[in-house]
C-alpha positions in Angstrom: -18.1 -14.8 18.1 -20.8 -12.1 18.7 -19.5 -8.6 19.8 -21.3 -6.7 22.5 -20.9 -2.9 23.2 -19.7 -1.7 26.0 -23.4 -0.1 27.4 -24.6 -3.4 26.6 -22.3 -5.5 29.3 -22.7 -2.7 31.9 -25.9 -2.7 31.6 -26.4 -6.7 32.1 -23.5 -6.5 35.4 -25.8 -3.6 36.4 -28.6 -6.0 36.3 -26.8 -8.6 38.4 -25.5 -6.2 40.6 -29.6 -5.4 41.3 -30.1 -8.6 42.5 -30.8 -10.7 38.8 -30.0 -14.5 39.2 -27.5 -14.6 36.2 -28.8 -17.8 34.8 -32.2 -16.0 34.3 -30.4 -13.2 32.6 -28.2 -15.6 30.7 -31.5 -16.8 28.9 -33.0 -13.7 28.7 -30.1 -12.4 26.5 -28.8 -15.6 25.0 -25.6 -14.8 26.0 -23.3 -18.0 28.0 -23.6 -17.4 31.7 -19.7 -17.3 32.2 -19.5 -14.3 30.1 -21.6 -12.6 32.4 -19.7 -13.5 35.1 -16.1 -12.6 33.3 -18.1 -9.7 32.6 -19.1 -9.0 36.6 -15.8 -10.1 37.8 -13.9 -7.3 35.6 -16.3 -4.6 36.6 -15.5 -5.6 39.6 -11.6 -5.5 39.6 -10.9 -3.2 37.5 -14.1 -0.7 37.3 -16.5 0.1 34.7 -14.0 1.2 32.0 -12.8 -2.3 31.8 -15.9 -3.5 29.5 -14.5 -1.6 26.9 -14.0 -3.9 24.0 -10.1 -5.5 23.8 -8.0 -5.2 21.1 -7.2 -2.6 18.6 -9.3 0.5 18.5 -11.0 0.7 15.1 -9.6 3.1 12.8 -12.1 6.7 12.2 -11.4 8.3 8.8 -9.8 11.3 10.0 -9.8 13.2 6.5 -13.2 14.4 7.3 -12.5 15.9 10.3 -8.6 17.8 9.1 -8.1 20.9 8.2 -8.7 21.2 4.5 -5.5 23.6 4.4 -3.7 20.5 6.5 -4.8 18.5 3.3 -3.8 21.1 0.5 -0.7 21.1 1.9 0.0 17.7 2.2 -1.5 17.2 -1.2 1.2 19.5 -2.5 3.7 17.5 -0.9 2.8 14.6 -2.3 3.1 16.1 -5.9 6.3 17.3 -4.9 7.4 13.8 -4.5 6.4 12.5 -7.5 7.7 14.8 -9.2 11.2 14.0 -7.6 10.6 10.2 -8.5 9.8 11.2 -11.9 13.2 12.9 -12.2 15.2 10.3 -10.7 13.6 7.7 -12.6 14.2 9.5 -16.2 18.0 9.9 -15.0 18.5 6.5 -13.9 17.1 5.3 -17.0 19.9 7.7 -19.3 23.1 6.1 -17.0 21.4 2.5 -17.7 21.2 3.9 -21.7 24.7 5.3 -21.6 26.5 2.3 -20.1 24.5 -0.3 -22.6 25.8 1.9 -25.6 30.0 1.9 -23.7 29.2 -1.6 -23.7 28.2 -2.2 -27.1 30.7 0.2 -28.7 33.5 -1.5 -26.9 34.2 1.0 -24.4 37.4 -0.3 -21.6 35.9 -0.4 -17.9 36.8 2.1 -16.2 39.1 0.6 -14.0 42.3 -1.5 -15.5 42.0 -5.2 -14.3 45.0 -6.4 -11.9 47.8 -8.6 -12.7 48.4 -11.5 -10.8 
């Protein structure tokens, strides 16, 4: 399905507004002539602002337009983190070490088991 900018459908209700037969301007612009009456009818409800195109809002890359001391810092952060990870990871990996060599050795658990 084709996407039309807002301008574009304001410009066409505009038209119709002015006194265009729709079906004439439904040629015209190859576009169905119930879409430019949905069109009409929302201007007409619920004002011009409600051409705007539905759904989500597109996403703008916002790193071009931050603070480049906003990014530094955050940048520093994230180094910070992985760094962390790092360290958890290389001590997680010495427990796993340690208990496969108590295993291996023949090590007791460290709890008794119960009698029944």
């Amino acid at each position: 399905m084709r996407s039309y900018s807002s301008e574009f459908r304001l410009q066409a209700v505009q038209r119709i507004l002015a006194g265009e037969k729709v079906s004439a301007l439904s040629q015209e612009l190859g576009i169905h002539r119930k879409l430019l009456y949905e069109w009409k009818h929302r201007v007409a409800t619920g004002g011009e602002l409600s051409l705007r195109q539905r759904g989500r809002p597109r996403k703008v890359d916002t790193a071009r337009s931050e603070n480049p001391a906003v990014i530094a810092r955050l940048e520093q952060t994230i180094a910070h983190q992985q760094l962390i990870i790092e360290f958890f990871r290389h001590a997680l990996q010495r427990v796993e070490t340690e208990r496969r060599e108590e295993i291996a050795i023949g090590a007791t658990a460290s709890s008794k088991p119960s009698r029944r």
